[in-house]
N, C-alpha and C positions, 0 to 999 in steps of 0.2 A: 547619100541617098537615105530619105529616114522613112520609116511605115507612115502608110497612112491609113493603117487599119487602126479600133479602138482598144484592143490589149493594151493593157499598161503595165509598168514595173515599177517600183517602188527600191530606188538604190539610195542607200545613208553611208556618211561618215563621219565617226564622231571626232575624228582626230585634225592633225593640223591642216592648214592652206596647202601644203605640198601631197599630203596625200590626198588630199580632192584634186588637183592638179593630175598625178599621177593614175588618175583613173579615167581620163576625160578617152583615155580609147575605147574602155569597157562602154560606155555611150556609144562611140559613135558604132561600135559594133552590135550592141543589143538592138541600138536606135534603126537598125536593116528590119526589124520586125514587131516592134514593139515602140510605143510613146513611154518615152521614160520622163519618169518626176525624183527629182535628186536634194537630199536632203542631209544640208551639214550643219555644225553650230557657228558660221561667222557669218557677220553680218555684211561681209562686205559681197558684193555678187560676182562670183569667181566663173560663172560660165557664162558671163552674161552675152558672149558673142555666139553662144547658141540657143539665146533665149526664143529661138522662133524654134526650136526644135524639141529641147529639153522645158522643164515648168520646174527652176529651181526651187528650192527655198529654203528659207538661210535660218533655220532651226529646228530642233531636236524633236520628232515626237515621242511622247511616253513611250508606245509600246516597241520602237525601238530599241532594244538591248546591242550597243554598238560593240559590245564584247562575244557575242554570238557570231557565227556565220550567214546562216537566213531560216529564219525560224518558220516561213511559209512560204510557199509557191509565191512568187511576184516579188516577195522581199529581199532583197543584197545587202547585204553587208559587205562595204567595198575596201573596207581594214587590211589590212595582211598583220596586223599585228608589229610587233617590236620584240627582239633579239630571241623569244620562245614560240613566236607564230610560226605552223607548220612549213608554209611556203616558206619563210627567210631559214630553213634550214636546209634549202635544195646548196645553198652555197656557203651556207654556216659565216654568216658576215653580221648576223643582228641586226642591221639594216637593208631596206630593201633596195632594191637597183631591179633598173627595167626586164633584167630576166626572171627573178622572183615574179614582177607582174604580169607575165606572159604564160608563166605557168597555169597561175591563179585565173585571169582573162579565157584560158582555154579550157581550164576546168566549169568555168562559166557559159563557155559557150556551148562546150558539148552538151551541157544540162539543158539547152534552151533550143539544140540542133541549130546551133550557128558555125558555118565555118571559119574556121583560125586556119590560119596557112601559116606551117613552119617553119617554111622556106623564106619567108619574105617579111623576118620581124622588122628590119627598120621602118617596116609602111605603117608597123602599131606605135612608134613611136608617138609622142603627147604631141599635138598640134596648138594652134590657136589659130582662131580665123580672124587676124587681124583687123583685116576691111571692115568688118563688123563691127568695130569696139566704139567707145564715144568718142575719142579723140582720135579715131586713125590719123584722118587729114593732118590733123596739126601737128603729128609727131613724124609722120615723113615728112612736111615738109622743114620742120625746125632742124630734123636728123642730116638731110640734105644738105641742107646750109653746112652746117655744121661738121658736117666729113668732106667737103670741097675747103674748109678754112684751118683743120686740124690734118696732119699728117698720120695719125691713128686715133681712133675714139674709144677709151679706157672705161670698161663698165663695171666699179666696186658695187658690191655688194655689200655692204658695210656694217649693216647689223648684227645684231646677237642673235646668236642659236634660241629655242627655245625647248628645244628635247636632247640639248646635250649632244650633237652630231660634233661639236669642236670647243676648241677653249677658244670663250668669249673675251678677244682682247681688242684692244681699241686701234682701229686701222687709220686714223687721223692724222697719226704720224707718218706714216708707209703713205697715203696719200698725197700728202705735202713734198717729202722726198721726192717722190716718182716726178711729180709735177715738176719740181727742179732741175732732177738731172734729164726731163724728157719733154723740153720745152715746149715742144712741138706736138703734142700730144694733149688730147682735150680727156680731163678726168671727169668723169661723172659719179657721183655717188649719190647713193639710195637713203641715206639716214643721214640727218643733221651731224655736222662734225665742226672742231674746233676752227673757226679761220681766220683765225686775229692775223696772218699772214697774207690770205685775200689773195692766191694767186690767178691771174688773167685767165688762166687755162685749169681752173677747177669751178665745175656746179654742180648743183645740186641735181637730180631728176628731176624734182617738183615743178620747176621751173618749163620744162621739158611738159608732163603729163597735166597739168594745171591741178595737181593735190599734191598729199602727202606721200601715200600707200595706196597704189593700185596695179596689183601684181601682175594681170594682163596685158596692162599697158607699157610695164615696164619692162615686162617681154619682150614686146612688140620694140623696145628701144636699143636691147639688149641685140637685135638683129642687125645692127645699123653699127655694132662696134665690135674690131678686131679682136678685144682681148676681155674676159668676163674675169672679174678677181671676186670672190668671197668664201665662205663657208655656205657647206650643203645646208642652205636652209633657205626660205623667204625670195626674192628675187632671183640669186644665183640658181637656186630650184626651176624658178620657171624661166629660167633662162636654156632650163634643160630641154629644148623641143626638136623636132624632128629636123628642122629646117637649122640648126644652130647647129646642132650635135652631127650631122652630117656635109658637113660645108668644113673643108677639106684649109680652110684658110684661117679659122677660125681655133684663138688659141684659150684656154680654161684655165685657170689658175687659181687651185679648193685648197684649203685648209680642214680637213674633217679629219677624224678617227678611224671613218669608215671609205676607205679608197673603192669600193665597188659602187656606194652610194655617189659618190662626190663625181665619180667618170659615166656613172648609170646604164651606159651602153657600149660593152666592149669592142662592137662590130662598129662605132663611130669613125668619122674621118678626123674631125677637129682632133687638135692637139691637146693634152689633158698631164699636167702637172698638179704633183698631188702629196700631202705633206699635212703633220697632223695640227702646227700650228702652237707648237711647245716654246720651242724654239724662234726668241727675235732674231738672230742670225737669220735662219734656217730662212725664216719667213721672207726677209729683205734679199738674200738671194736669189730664193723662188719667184718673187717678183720681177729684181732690175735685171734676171738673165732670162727671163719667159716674154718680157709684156713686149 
């Protein structure tokens, strides 16, 4: 339910895709009384399945100071910061996980007389309104096919960190393996990787969402497969939503530094294996004994 009165709010963020991600609840709970206009620096459009509700837009204004909290009535700054922001020392982790967000969200709301219910955080968990996206149609139905002809549907994350959440090593080899010793299992992965090997049962996403990088949608694909492998960053991020992280069959599989960040929601059902990713052992274990 979003107002359809004309107050409006003004929320930015300067920082990465995962924390504009990571705020899409602060919307839809401001969005009860207020038309909000949300303002980050990527150009690619991360809320765009609430584009009939929110007015994004996908650059920085000047008088935004993204290192403040909100300098005027109507302005948010939707940050929590990194390892010295107030809120990420409610559990002293440097990185944030959806209980730092909950704090922050409700110290939000009280300022606006919005109700937060404490009792019922999994409902704040990050959603996406899939049906909405450009490709929904095409990726249930590719997804379908494709989990009636694979025995489990394997969803790497495969990219590099870009704020340093894991050590950035190259998962090209770990995907090839898998694919061998789990023939029956259909790999997918989110970033170009080495495939002079060409296995039947490894693709790309792109193939899937019809691009390269489009986080939403790979979300949306991310729902359709048993086991999510990467580092807390990029896909495996948004792979964090309320419908994944609560689906009690559903197994994670993080490489980060920061174990609160990488599991996000300790009240989750899914399965959450967790490890910093130093270790090539360590890694190949946590894989061929999790997926």
């Amino acid at each position: 339910m979003y107002s359809q009165n004309n107050e409006e709010l003004n929320l930015y963020n300067g920082a990465g895709m995962g924390d504009v991600f990571s705020c899409r609840t602060l919307i839809y709970l401001l969005g009860q009384k207020y038309k909000i206009n949300f303002y980050h620096r990527h150009k690619d459009k991360l809320l765009d399945d609430m584009r009939d509700e929110v007015n994004e837009y996908t650059f920085m204004l000047d008088r935004f100071n993204v290192y403040e909290k909100s300098t005027t009535y109507g302005d948010i700054n939707t940050w929590i910061g990194v390892k010295k922001g107030s809120y990420l020392q409610i559990n002293n982790t440097g990185r944030g996980s959806a209980e730092n967000f909950f704090y922050f969200f409700k110290d939000i709301c009280d300022e606006y007389n919005i109700e937060f219910n404490w009792d019922m955080l999994y409902d704040y968990l990050p959603r996406i309104e899939y049906e909405k996206l450009s490709y929904s149609d095409s990726i249930k139905e590719t997804m379908g096919y494709l989990g009636k002809k694979f025995k489990k549907v394997i969803f790497w994350s495969n990219g590099d960190t870009q704020s340093g959440q894991s050590t950035n090593f190259d998962m090209s080899p770990y995907i090839h393996q898998a694919a061998k010793e789990f023939p029956t299992y259909l790999h997918i992965h989110t970033t170009s990787i080495d495939d002079q090997w060409k296995e039947y049962n490894i693709i790309s996403s792109s193939s899937i969402i019809g691009k390269d990088l489009d986080l939403p949608s790979l979300s949306y694909v991310s729902t359709f497969c048993n086991t999510i492998i990467g580092r807390d960053s990029g896909p495996y991020h948004y792979s964090l939503t309320k419908e994944n992280i609560m689906d009690e069959n559903k197994t994670f599989i993080c490489f980060t530094f920061y174990p609160d960040s990488g599991r996000w929601y300790s009240g989750g059902k899914a399965k959450f294996y967790l490890s910093d990713g130093r270790n090539p052992e360590m890694i190949w274990y946590q894989i061929k004994n999790n997926i």
